[in-house]
MITOR-297907 format. One record per residue (C-alpha): x, y negated, z negated; residue number from 1; residue in three letters. Coordinates in pm, 1 decimal, always signed. Each point is the difference from the previous one (the first is absolute). Example, Ala and Ser with C-alpha at 12.3 -4.5 7.8 and 13.67 -1.06 7.14 Angstrom:
+----------+----------+----------+------+------+
!        u !        v !        w ! resi ! resn !
+----------+----------+----------+------+------+
!  +1230.0 !   +450.0 !   -780.0 !    1 !  ALA !
!   +137.0 !   -344.0 !    +66.0 !    2 !  SER !
+----------+----------+----------+------+------+
// end
This chain:
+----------+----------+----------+------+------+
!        u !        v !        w ! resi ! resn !
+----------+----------+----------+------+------+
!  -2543.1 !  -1191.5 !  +8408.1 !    1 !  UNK !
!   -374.8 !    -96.5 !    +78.0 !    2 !  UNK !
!   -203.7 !    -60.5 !   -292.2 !    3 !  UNK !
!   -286.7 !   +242.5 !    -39.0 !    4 !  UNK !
!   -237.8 !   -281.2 !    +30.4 !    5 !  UNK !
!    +81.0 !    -38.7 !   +334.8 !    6 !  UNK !
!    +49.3 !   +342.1 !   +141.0 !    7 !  UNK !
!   -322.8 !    +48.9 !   -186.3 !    8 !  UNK !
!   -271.6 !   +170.1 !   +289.0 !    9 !  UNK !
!   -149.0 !   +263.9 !   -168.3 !   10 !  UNK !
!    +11.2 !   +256.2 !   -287.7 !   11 !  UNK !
!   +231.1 !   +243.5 !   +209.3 !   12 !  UNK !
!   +297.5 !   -274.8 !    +39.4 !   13 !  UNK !
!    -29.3 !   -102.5 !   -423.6 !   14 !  UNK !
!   +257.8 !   +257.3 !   -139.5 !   15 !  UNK !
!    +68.9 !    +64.1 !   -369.0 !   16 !  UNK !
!   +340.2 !   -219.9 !     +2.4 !   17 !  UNK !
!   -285.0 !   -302.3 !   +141.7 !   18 !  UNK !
!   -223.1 !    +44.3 !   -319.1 !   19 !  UNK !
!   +320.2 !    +54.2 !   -243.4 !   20 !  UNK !
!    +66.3 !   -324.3 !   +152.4 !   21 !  UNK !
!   -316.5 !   -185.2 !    -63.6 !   22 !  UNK !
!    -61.0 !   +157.9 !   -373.2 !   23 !  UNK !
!   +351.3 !   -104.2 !   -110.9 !   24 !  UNK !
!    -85.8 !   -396.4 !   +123.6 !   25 !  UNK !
!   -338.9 !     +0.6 !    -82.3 !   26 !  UNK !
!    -76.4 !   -312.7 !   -210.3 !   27 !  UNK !
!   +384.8 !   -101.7 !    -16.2 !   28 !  UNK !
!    -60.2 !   -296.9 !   +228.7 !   29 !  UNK !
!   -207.1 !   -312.9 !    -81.6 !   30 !  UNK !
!     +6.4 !   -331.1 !   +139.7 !   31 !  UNK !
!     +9.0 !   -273.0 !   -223.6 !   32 !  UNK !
!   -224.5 !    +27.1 !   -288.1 !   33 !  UNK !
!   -348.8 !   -172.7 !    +32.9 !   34 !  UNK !
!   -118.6 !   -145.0 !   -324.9 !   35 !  UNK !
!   -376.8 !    +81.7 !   +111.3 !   36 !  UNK !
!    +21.0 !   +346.1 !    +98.3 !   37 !  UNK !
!   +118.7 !   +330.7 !   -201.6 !   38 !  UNK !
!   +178.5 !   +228.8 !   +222.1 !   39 !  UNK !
!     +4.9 !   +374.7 !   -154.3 !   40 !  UNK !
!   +313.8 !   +128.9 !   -200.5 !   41 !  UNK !
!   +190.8 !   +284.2 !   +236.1 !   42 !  UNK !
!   -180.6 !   +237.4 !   -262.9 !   43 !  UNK !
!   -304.5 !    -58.7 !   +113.2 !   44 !  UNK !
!    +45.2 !    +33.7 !   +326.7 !   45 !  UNK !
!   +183.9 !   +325.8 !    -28.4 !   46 !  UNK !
!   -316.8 !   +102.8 !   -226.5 !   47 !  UNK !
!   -201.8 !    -79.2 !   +328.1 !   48 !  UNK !
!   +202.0 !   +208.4 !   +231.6 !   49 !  UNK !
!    -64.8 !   +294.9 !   -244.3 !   50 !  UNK !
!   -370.3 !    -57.3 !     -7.5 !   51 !  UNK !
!    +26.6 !    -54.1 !   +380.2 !   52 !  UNK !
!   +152.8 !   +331.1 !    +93.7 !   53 !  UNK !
!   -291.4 !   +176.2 !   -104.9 !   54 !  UNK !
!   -202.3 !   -187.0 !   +231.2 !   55 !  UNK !
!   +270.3 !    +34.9 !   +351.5 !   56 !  UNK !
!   -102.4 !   +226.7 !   +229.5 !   57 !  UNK !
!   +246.2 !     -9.1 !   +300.3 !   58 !  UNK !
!   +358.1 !    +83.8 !   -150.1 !   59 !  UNK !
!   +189.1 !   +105.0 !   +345.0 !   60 !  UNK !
!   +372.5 !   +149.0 !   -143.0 !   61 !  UNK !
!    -78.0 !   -216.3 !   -330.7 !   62 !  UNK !
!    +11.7 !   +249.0 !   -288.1 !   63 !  UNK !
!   -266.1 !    -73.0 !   -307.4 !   64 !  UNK !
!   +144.2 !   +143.0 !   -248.8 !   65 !  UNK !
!   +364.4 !   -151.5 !    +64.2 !   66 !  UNK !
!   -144.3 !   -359.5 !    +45.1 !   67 !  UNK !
!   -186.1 !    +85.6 !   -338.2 !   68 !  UNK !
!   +300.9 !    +60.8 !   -202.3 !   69 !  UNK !
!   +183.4 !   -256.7 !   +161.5 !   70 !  UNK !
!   -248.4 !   -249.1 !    -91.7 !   71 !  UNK !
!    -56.5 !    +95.3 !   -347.4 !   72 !  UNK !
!   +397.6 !    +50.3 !    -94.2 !   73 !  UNK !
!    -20.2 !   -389.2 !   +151.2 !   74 !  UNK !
!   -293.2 !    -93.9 !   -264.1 !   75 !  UNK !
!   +184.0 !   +145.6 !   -267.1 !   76 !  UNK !
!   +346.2 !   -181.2 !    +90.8 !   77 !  UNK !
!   -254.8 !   -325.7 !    +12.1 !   78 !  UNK !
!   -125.8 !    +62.6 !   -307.0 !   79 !  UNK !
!   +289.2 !    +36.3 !   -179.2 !   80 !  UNK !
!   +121.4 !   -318.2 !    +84.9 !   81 !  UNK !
!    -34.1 !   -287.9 !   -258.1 !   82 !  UNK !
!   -250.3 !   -240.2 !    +71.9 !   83 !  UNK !
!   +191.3 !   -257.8 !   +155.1 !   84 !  UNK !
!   +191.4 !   +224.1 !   +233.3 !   85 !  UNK !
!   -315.9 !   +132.6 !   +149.7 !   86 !  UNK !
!    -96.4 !   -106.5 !   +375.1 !   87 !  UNK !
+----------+----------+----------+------+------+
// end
């Protein structure tokens, strides 16, 4: 299977399964930790996909209001987690 990074040319070839995809490993991978800079928590960078959908304007066959729910059942299942077993 070919990543959706690089089959990536265009809204029309990023399907639903491509962003279900990138939500579910969005900040899950870090390199090693750099003492000098702070990297956001997974949280916060699901909070920014939320605030960005209301600024995304080309959606080809992604659905809104799918991708919305999907992202906020992932916040809540990030916030629930105790501190040290959040990403």
């Amino acid at each position: 299977m070919t990543s959706p990074a690089t089959r990536f040319s265009g809204y029309q070839n990023w399907t639903m399964q491509d962003e279900r995809i990138f939500l579910s490993g969005l900040g899950t991978w870090r390199p090693q930790p750099n003492p000098v800079e702070i990297r956001p928590s997974r949280a916060e960078l699901l909070e920014g996909y939320l605030s960005g959908l209301d600024k995304r304007s080309a959606w080809g066959e992604l659905d809104p209001e799918v991708l919305r729910r999907l992202a906020e059942s992932e916040l809540a299942k990030e916030m629930t987690l105790p501190d040290d077993q959040q990403s």
